[in-house]
mmCIF file of the N, C-alpha and C atoms, coordinates in Angstrom:
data_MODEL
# 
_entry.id   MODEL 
# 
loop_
_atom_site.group_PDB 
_atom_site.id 
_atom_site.type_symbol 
_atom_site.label_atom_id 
_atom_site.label_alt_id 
_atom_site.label_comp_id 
_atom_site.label_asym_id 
_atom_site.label_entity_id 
_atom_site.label_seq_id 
_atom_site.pdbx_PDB_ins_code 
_atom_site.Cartn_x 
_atom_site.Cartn_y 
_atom_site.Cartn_z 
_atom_site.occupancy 
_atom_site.B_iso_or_equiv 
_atom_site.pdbx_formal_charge 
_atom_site.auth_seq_id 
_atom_site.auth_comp_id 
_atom_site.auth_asym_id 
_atom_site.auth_atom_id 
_atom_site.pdbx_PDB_model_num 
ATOM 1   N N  . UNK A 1 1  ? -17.329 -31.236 16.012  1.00 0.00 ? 1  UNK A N  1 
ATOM 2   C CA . UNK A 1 1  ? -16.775 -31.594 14.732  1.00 0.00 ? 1  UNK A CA 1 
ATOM 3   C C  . UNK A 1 1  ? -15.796 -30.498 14.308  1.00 0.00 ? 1  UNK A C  1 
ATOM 4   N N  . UNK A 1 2  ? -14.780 -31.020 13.956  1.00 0.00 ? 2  UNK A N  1 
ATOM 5   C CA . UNK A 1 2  ? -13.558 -29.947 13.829  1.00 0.00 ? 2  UNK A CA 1 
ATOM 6   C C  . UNK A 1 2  ? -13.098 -29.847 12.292  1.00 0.00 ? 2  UNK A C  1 
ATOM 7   N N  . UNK A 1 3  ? -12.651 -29.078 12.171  1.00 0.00 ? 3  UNK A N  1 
ATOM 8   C CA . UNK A 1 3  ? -11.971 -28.596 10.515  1.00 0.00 ? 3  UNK A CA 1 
ATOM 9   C C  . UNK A 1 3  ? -11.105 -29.262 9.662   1.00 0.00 ? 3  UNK A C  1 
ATOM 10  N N  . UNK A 1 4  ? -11.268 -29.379 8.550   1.00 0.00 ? 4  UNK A N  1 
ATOM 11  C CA . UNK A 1 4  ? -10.037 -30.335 8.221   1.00 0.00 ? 4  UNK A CA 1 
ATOM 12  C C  . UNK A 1 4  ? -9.234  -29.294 7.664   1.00 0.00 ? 4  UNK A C  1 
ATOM 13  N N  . UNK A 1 5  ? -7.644  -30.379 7.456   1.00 0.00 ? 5  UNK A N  1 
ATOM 14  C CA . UNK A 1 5  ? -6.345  -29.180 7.347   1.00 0.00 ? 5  UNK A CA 1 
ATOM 15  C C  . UNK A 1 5  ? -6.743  -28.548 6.005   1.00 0.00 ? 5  UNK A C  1 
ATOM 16  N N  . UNK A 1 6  ? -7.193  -29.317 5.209   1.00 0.00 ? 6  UNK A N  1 
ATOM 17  C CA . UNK A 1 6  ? -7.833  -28.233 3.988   1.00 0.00 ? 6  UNK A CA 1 
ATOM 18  C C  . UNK A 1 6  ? -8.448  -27.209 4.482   1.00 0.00 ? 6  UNK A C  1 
ATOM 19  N N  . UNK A 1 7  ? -9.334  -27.443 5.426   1.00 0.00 ? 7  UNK A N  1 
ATOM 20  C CA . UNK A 1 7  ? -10.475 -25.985 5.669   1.00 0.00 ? 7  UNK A CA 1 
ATOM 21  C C  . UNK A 1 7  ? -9.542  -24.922 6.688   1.00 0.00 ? 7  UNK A C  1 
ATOM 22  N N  . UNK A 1 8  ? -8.894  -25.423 6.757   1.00 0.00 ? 8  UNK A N  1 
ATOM 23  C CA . UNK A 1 8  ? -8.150  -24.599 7.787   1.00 0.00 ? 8  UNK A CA 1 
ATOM 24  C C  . UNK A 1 8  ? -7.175  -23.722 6.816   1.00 0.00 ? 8  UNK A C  1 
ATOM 25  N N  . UNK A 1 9  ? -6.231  -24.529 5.628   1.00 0.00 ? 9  UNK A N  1 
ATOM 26  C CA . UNK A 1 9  ? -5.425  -23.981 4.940   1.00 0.00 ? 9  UNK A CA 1 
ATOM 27  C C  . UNK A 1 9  ? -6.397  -23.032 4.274   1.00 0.00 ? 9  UNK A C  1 
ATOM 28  N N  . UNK A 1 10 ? -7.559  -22.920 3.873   1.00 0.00 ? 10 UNK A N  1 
ATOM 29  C CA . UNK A 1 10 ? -8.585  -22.391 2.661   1.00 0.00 ? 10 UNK A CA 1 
ATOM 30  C C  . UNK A 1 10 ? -9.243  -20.818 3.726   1.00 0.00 ? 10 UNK A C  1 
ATOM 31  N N  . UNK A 1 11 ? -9.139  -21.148 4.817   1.00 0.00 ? 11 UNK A N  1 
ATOM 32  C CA . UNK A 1 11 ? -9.215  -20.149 5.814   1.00 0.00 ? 11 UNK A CA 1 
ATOM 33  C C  . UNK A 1 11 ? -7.899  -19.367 5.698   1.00 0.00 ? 11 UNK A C  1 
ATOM 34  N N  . UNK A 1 12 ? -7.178  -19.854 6.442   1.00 0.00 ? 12 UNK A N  1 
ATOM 35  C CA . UNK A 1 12 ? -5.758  -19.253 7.273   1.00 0.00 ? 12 UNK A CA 1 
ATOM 36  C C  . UNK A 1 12 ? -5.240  -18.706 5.823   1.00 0.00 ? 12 UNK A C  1 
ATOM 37  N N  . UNK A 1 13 ? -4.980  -19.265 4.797   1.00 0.00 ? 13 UNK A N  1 
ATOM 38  C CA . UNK A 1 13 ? -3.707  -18.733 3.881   1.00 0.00 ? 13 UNK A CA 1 
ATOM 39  C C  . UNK A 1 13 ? -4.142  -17.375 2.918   1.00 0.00 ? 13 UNK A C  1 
ATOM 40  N N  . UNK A 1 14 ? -5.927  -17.314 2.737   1.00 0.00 ? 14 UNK A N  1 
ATOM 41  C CA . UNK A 1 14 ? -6.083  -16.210 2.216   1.00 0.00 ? 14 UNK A CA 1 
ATOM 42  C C  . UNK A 1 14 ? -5.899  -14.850 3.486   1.00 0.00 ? 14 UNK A C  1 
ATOM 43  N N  . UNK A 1 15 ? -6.215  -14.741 4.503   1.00 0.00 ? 15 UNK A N  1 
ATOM 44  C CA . UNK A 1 15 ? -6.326  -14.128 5.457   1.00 0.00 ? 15 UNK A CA 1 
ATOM 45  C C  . UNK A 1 15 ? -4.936  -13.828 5.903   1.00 0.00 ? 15 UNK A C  1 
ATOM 46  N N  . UNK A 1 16 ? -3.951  -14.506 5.719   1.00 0.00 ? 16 UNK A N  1 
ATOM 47  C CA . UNK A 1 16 ? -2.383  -14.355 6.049   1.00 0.00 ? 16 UNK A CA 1 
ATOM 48  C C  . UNK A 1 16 ? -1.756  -13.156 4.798   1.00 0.00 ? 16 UNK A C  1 
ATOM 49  N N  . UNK A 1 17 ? -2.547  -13.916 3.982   1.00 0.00 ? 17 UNK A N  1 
ATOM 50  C CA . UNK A 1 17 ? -1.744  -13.002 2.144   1.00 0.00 ? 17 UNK A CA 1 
ATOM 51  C C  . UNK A 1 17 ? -2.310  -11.590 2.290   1.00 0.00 ? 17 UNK A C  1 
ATOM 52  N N  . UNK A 1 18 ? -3.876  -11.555 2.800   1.00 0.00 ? 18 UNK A N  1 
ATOM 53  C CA . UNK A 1 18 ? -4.430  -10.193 3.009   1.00 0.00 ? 18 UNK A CA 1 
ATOM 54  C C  . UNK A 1 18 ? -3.686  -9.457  3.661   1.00 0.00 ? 18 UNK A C  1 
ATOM 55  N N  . UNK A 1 19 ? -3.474  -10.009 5.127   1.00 0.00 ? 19 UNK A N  1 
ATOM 56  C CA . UNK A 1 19 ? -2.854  -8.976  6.106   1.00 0.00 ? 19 UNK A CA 1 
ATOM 57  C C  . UNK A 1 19 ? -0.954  -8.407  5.057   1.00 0.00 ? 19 UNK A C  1 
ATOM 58  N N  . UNK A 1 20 ? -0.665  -9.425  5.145   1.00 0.00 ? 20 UNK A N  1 
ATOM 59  C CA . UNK A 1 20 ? 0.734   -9.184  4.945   1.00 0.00 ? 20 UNK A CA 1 
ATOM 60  C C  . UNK A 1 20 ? 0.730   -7.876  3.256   1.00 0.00 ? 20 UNK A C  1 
ATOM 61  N N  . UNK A 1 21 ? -0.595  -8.340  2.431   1.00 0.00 ? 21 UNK A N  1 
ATOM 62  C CA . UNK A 1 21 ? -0.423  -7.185  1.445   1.00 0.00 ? 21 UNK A CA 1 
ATOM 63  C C  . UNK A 1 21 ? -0.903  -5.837  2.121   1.00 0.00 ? 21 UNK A C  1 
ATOM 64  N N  . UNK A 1 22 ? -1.911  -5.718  3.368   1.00 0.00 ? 22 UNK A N  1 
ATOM 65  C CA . UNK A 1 22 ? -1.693  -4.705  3.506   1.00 0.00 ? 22 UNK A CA 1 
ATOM 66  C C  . UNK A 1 22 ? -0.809  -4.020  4.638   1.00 0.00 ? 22 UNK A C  1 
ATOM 67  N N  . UNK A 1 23 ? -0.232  -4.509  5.205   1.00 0.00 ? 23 UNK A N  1 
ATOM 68  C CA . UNK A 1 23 ? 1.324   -4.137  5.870   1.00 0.00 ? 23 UNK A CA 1 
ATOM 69  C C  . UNK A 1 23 ? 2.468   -3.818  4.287   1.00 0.00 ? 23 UNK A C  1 
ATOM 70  N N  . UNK A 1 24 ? 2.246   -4.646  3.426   1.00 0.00 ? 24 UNK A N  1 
ATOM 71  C CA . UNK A 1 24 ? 3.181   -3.875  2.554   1.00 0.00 ? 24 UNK A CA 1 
ATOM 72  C C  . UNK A 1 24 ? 2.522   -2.705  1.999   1.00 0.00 ? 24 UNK A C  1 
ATOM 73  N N  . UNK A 1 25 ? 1.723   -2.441  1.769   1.00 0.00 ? 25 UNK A N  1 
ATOM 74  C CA . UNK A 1 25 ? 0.838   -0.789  1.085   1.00 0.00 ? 25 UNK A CA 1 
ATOM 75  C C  . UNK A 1 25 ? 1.096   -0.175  2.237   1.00 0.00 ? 25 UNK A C  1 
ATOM 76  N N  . UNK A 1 26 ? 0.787   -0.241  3.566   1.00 0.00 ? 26 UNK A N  1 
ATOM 77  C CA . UNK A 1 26 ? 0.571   0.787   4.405   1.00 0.00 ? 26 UNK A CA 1 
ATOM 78  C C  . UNK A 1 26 ? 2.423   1.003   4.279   1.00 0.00 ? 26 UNK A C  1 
ATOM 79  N N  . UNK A 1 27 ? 3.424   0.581   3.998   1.00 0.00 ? 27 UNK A N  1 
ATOM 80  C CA . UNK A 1 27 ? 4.960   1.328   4.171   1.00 0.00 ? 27 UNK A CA 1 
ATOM 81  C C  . UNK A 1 27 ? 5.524   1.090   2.963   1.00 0.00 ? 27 UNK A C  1 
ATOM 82  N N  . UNK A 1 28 ? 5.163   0.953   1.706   1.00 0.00 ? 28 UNK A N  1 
ATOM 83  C CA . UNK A 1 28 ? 5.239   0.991   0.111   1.00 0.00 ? 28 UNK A CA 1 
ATOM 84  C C  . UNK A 1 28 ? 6.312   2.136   0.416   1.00 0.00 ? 28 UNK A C  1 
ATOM 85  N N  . UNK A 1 29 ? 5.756   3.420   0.852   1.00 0.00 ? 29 UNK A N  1 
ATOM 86  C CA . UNK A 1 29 ? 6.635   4.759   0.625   1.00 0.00 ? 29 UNK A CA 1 
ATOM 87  C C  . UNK A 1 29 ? 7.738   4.625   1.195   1.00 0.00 ? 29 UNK A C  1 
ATOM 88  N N  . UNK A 1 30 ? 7.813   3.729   2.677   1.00 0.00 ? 30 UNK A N  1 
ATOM 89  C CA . UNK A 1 30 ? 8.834   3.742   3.598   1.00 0.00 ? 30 UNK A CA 1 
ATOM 90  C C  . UNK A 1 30 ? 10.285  2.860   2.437   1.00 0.00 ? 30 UNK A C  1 
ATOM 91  N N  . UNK A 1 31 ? 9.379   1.808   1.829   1.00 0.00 ? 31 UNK A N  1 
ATOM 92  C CA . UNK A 1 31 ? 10.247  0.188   1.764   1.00 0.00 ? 31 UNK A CA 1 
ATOM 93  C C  . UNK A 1 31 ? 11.106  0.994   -0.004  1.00 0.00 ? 31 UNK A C  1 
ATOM 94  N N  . UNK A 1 32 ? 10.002  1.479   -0.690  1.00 0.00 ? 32 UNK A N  1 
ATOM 95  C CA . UNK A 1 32 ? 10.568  2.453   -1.818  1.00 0.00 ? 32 UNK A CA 1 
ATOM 96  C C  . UNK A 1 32 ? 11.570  3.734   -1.859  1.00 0.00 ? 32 UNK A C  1 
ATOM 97  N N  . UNK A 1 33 ? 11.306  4.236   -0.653  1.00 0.00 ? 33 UNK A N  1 
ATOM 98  C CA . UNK A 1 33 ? 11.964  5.930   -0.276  1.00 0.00 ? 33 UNK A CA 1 
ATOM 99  C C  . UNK A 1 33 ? 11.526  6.933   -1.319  1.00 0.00 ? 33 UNK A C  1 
ATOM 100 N N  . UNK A 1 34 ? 10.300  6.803   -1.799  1.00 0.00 ? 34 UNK A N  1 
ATOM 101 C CA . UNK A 1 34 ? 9.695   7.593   -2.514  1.00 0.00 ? 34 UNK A CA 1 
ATOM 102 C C  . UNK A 1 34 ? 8.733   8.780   -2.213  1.00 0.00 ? 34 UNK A C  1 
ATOM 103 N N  . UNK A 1 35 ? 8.623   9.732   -2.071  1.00 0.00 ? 35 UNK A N  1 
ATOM 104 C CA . UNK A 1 35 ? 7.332   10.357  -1.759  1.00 0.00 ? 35 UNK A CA 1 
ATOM 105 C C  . UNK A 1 35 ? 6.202   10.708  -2.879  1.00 0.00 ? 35 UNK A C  1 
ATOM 106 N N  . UNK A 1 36 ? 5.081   10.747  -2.395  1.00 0.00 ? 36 UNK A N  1 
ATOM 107 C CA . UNK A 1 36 ? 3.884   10.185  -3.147  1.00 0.00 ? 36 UNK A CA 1 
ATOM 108 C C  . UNK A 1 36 ? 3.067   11.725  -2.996  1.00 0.00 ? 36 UNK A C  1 
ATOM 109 N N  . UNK A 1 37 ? 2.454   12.365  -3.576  1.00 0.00 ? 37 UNK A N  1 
ATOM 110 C CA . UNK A 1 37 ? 1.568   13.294  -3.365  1.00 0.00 ? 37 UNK A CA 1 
ATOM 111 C C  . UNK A 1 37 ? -0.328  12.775  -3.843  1.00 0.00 ? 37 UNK A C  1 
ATOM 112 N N  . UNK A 1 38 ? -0.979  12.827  -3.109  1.00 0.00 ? 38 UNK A N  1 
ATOM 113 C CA . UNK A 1 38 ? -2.650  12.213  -3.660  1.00 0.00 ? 38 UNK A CA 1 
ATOM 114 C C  . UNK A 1 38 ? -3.427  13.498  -3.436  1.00 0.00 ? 38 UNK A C  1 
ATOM 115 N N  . UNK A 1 39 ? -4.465  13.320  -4.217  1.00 0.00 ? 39 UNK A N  1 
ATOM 116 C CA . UNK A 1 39 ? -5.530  14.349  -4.143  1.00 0.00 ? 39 UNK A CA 1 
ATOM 117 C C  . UNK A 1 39 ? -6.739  13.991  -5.210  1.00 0.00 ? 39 UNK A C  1 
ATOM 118 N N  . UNK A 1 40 ? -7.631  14.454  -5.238  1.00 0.00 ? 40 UNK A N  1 
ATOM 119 C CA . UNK A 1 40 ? -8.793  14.123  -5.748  1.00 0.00 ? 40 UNK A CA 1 
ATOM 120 C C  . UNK A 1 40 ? -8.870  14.143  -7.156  1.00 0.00 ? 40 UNK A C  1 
ATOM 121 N N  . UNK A 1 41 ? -7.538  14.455  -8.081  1.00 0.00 ? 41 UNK A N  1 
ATOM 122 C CA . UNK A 1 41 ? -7.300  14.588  -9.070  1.00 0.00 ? 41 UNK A CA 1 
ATOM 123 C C  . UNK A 1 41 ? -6.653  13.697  -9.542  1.00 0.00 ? 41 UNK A C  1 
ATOM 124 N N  . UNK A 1 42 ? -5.145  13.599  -8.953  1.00 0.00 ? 42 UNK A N  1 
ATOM 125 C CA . UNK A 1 42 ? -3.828  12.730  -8.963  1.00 0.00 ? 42 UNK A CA 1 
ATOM 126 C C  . UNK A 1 42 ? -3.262  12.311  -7.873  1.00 0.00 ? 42 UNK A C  1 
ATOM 127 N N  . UNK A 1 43 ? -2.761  11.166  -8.806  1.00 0.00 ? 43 UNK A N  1 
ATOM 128 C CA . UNK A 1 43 ? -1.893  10.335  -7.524  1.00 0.00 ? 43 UNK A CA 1 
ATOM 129 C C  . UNK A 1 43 ? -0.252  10.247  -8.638  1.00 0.00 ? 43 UNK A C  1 
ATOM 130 N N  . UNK A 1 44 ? 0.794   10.944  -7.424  1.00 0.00 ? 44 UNK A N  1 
ATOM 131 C CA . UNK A 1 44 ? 1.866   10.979  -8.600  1.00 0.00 ? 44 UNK A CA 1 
ATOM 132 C C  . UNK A 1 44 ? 2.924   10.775  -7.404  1.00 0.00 ? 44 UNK A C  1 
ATOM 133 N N  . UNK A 1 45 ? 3.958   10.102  -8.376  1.00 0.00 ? 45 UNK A N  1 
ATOM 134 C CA . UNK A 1 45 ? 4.882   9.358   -7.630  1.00 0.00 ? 45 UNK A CA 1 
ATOM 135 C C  . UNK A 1 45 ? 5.967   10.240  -8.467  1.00 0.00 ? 45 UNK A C  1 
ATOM 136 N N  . UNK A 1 46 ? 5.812   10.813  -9.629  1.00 0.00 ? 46 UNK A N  1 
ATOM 137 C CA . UNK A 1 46 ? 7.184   11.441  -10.128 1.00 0.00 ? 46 UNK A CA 1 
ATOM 138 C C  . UNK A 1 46 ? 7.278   12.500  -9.418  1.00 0.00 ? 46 UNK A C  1 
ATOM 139 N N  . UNK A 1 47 ? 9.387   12.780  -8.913  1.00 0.00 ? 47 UNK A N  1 
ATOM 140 C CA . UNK A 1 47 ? 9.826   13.249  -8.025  1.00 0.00 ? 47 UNK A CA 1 
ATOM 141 C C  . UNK A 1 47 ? 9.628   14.838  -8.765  1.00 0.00 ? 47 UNK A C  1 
ATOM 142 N N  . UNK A 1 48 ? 9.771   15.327  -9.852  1.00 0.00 ? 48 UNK A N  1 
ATOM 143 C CA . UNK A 1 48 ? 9.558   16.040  -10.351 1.00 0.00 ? 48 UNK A CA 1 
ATOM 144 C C  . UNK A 1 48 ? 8.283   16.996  -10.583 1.00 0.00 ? 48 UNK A C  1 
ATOM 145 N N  . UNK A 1 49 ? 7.185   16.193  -10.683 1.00 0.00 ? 49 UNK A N  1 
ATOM 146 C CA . UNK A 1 49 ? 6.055   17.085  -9.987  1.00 0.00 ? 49 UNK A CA 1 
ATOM 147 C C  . UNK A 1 49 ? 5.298   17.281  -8.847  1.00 0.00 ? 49 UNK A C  1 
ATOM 148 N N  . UNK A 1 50 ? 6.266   16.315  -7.563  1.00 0.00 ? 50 UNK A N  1 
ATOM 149 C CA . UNK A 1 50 ? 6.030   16.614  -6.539  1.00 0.00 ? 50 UNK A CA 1 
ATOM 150 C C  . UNK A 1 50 ? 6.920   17.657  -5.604  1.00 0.00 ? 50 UNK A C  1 
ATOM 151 N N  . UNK A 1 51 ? 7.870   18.090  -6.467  1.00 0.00 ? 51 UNK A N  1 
ATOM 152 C CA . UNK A 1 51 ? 9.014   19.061  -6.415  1.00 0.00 ? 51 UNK A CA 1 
ATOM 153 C C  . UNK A 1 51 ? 8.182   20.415  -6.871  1.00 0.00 ? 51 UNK A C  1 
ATOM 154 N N  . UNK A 1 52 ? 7.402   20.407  -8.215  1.00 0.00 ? 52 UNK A N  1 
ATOM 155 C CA . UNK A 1 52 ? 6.559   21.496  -8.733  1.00 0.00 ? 52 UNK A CA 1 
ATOM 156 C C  . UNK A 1 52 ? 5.912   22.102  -7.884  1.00 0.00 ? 52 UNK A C  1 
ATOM 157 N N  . UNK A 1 53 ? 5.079   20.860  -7.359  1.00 0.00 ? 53 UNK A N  1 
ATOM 158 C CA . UNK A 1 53 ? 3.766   21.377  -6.474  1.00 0.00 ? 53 UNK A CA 1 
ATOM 159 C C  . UNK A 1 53 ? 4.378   21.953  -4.775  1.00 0.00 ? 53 UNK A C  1 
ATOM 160 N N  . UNK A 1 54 ? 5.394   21.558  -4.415  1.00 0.00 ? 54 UNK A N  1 
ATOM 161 C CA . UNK A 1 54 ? 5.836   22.138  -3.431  1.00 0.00 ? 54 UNK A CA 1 
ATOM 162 C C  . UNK A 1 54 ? 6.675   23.485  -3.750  1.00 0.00 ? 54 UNK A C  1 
ATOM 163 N N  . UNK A 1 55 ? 6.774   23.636  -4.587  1.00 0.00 ? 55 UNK A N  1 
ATOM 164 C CA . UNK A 1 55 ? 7.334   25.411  -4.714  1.00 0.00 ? 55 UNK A CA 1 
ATOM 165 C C  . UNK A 1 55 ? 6.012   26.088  -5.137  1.00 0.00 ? 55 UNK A C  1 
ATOM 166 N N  . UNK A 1 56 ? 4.853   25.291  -5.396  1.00 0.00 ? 56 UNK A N  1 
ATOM 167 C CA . UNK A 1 56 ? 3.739   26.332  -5.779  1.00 0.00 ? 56 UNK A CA 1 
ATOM 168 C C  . UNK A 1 56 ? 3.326   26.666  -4.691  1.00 0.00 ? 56 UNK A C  1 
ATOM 169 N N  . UNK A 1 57 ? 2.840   25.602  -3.264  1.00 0.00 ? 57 UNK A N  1 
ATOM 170 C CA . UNK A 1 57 ? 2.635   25.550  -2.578  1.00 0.00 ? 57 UNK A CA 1 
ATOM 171 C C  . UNK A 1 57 ? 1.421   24.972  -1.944  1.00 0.00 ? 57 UNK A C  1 
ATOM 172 N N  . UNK A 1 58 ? 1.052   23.993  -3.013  1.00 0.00 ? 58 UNK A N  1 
ATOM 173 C CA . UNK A 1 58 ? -0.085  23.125  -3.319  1.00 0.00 ? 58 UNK A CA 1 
ATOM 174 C C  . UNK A 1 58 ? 0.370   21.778  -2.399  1.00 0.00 ? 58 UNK A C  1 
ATOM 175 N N  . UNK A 1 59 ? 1.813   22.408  -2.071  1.00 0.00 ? 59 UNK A N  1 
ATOM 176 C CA . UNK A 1 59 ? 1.986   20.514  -1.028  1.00 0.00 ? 59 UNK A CA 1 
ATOM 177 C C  . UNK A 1 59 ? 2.949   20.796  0.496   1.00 0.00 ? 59 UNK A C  1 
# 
C-alpha cells in the first residue's frame, strides 16, 4: 500500500524547507558579507564592536 500525493507532499515539503533553511544559516555570513563575533555572552553583528574587540584582542 503506497502513499498518497498528499502524504508524500506533507512528508517531502516540510523536509525540503528544513534543509534549504539550514543551507541558508550555515552561509548567512557568506550571502550578507558580514562578520559575526559569538560567545557565551553576545552575539553581535555590529561592524563596530567587532572592530573593538579585535584591537583588544578578545577576537
Amino acid at each position: 500500500m503506497g502513499l498518497s500525493g498528499a502524504a508524500w507532499a506533507t512528508l517531502l515539503v516540510p523536509t525540503i524547507l528544513g534543509f534549504l533553511t539550514m543551507v541558508l544559516y550555515g552561509y548567512w555570513d557568506r550571502i550578507t558579507g558580514k562578520e559575526y563575533y559569538v560567545d557565551e555572552e553576545i552575539l553581535a553583528y555590529d561592524e563596530d564592536l567587532v572592530e573593538e574587540l579585535k584591537k583588544e584582542g578578545k577576537l
